[in-house]
N, C-alpha and C positions, 0 to 999 in steps of 0.2 A: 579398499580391501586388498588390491594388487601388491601394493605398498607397503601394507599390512604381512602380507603373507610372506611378500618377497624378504623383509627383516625377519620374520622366521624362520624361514631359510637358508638368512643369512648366519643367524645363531647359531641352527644347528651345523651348521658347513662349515662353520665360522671365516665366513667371507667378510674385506672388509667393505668399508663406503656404508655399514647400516646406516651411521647419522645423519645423511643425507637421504635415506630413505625415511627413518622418523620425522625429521625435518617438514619433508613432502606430505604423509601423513598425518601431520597435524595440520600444516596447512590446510589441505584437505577438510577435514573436521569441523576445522571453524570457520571456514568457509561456508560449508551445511550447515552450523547450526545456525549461520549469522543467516543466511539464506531461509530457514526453518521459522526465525522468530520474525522475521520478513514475512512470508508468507501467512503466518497466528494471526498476525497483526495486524493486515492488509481484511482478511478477511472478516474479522472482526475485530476493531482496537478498543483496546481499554477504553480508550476516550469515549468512545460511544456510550459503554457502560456509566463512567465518572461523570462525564459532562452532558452528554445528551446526544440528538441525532446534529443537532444546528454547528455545534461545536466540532464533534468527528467531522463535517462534509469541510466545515472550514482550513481546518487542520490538513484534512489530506488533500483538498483544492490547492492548497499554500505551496505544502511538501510535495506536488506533482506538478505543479504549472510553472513554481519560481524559479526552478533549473536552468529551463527553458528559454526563461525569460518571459514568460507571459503571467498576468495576472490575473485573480480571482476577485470579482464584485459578486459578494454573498448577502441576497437579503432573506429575513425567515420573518415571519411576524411572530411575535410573543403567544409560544405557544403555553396553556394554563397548566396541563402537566403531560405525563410524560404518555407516549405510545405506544400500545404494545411491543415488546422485543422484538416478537420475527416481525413489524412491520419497519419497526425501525432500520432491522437489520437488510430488509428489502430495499428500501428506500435508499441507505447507503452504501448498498452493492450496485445499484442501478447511477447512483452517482458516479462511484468508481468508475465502472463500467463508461459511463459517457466523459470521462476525464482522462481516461488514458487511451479512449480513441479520440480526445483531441493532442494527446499527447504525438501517439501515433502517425496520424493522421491527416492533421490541421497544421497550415503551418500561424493558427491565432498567438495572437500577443494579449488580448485578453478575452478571458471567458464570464460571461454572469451566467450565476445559478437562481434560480430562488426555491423555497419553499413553502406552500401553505397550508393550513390543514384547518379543515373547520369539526362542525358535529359527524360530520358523514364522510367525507375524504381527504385525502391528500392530495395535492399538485404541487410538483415537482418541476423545473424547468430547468435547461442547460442548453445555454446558446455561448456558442465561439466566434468571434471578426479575428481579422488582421489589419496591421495597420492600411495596407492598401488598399482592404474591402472596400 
């Protein structure tokens, strides 16, 4: 907004250097939105929707741990169909959630998750080692 403002004031003043404030300005911008669809995303990914819970937990285990250098051992047992939405959506916030405090946190090289779910619950598991543990 500063950025924003200060080109308009640069207009009516007619001072020069705007372009280097448009410049910054957009920077800025896309920086937010790329940050925005980041954040959509994180919180619920398409994937979840398209592919299911097994798939999203894979996907963001992969895309959060391989950076690092550590890896994901994801097991799910074949589940027959799908789970309610906010359970699902629970399930892989709580994944998140224990993936980016090993991120955080841990200094693991790999992490196993698993998931199970029968007529009556879900179990969810997320354990992290290192190689020297």
């Amino acid at each position: 907004m500063l950025s924003l403002d200060t080109c308009a004031l640069g207009l009516a003043t007619g001072r020069p250097g705007l372009e280097q404030h448009l410049h910054t300005a957009k920077f800025i911008a896309e920086t937010m939105l790329a940050n925005t669809h980041r954040l959509i995303n994180d919180l619920r990914p398409s994937l979840l929707d398209d592919l299911g819970l097994a798939a999203a937990i894979a996907w963001y285990g992969e895309s959060r741990l391989h950076p690092m250098g550590a890896t994901l051992e994801f097991q799910c047992d074949q589940m027959e169909s799908r789970l309610p939405p906010s359970l699902e959506t629970a399930l892989f916030r709580i994944t998140q959630e224990a993936l980016t405090n090993v991120v955080r946190h841990a200094n693991a090289t790999r992490v196993q998750a698993s998931l199970r779910v029968d007529d009556h619950a879900a179990f969810l598991s997320v354990r992290d080692s290192c190689a020297l543990c």
